[in-house]
Legacy VTK file of the C-alpha trace (Angstrom):
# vtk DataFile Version 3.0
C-alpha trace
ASCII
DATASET POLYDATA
POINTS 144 float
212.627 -42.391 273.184
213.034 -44.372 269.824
208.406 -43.853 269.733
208.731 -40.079 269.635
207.913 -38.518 266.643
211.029 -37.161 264.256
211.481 -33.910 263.213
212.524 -34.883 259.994
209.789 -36.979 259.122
207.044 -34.159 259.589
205.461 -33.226 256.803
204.591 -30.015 258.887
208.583 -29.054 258.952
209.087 -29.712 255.559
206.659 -27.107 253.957
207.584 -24.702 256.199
211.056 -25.703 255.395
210.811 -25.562 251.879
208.788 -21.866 252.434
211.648 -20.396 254.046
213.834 -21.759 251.211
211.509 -20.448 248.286
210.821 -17.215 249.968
214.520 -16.671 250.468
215.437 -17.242 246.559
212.679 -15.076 245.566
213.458 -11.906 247.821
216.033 -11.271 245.769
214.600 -11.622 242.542
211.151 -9.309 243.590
213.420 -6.638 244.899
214.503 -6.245 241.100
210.899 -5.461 240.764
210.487 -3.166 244.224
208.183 -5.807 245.319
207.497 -7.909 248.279
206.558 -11.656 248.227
202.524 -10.764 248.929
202.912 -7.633 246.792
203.995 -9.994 243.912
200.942 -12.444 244.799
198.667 -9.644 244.450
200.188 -8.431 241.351
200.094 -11.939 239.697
196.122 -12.581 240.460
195.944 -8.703 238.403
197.948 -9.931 235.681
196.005 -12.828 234.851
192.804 -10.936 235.053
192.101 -7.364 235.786
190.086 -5.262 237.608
189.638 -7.736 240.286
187.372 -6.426 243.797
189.490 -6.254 247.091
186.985 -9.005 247.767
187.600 -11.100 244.574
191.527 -10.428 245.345
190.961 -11.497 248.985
188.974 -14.454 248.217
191.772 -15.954 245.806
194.812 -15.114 247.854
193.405 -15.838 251.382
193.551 -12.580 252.913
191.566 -11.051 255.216
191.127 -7.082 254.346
192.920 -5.939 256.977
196.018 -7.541 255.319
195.041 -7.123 252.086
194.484 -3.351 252.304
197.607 -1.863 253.602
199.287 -4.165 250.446
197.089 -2.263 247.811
197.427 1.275 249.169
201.187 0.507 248.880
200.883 -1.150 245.263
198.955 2.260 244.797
201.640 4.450 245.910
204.011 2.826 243.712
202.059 3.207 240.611
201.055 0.096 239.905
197.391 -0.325 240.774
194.524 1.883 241.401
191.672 1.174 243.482
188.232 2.770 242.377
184.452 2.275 243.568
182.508 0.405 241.008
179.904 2.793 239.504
177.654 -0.443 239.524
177.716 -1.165 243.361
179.075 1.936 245.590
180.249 -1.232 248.047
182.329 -3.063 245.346
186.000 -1.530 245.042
187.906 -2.623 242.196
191.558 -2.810 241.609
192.602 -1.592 238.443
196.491 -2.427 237.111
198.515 0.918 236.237
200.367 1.122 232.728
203.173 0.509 235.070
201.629 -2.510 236.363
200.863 -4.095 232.870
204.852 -3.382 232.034
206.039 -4.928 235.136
204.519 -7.933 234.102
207.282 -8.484 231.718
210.463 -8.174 234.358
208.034 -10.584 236.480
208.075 -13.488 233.467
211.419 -14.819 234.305
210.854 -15.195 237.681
209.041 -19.084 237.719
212.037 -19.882 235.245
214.549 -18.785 237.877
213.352 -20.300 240.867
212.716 -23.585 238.898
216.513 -23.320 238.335
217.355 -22.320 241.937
214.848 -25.349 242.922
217.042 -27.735 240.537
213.820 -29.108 239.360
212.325 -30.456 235.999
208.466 -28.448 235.096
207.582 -31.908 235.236
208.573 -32.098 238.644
207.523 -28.738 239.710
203.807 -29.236 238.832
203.703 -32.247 240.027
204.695 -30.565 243.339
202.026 -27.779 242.645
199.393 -30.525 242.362
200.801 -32.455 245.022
200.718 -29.250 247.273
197.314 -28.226 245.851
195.466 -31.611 246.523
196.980 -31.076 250.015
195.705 -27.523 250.787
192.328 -28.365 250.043
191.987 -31.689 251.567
193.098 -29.833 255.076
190.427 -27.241 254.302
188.073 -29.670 254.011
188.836 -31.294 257.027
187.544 -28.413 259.642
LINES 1 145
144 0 1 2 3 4 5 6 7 8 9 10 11 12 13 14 15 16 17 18 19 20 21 22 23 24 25 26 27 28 29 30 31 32 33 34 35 36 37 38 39 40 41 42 43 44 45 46 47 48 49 50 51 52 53 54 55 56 57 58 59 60 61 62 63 64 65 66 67 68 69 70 71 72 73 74 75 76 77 78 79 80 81 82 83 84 85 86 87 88 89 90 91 92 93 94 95 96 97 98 99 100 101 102 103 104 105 106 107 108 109 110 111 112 113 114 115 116 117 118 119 120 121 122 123 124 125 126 127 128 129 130 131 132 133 134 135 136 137 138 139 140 141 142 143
């Protein structure tokens, strides 16, 4: 069956090759910070701007609430967020980062540095990738 599509030409395999791969390298670097990989995703949309709303934090990871929840009540019992009801809008709950949050920031800058290493990569070549990867994502959002 020489027609039959190849598993190693799919650009399907590949990402979720290269996921695995990523995911793996950075397990053990976020368990240096007592976080998991969405924990850490959560915790890098805070450190860029913060409070965010679950809905704001939801909107920019991709997560539906009832994912997005259990992470923040576990970020909460480590100390690292809060979440509190905006005295604006009783609806809107905001997710404040912890003094320990805003300190954990700096064990988390290394991290990009590291996996660019493990990833054997040039920055050049890793945002290229990014915007490669970006471009991608939002041209198959687009497309249903």
């Amino acid at each position: 069956m020489t027609d039959a599509p190849r598993l190693d030409r799919q650009v399907c395999f590949a990402l979720y090759s290269a996921s695995k791969a990523a995911t793996a390298v950075y397990r053990p670097m976020l368990e240096e910070l007592g976080l998991t990989y969405p924990q850490y995703l959560v915790m890098l949309v805070l450190w860029e701007s913060d409070p965010r709303s679950v809905r704001e934090l939801g909107e920019e990871l991709g997560l539906d609430s009832g994912t997005l929840s259990p992470l923040l009540k576990r970020l909460e019992a480590l100390g690292l967020v809060e979440r509190r009801r905006s005295a604006q809008d009783e609806r809107r709950v905001e997710v404040f980062l912890t003094d320990a949050g805003v300190s954990l920031s700096t064990k988390a800058q290394s991290i990009p540095q590291r996996l660019a290493a493990a990833a054997g990569l040039s920055a050049a070549d890793l945002d290229q990738l990014r915007n490669t990867l970006s471009r991608l994502t939002a041209a198959l959002h687009d497309s249903h």
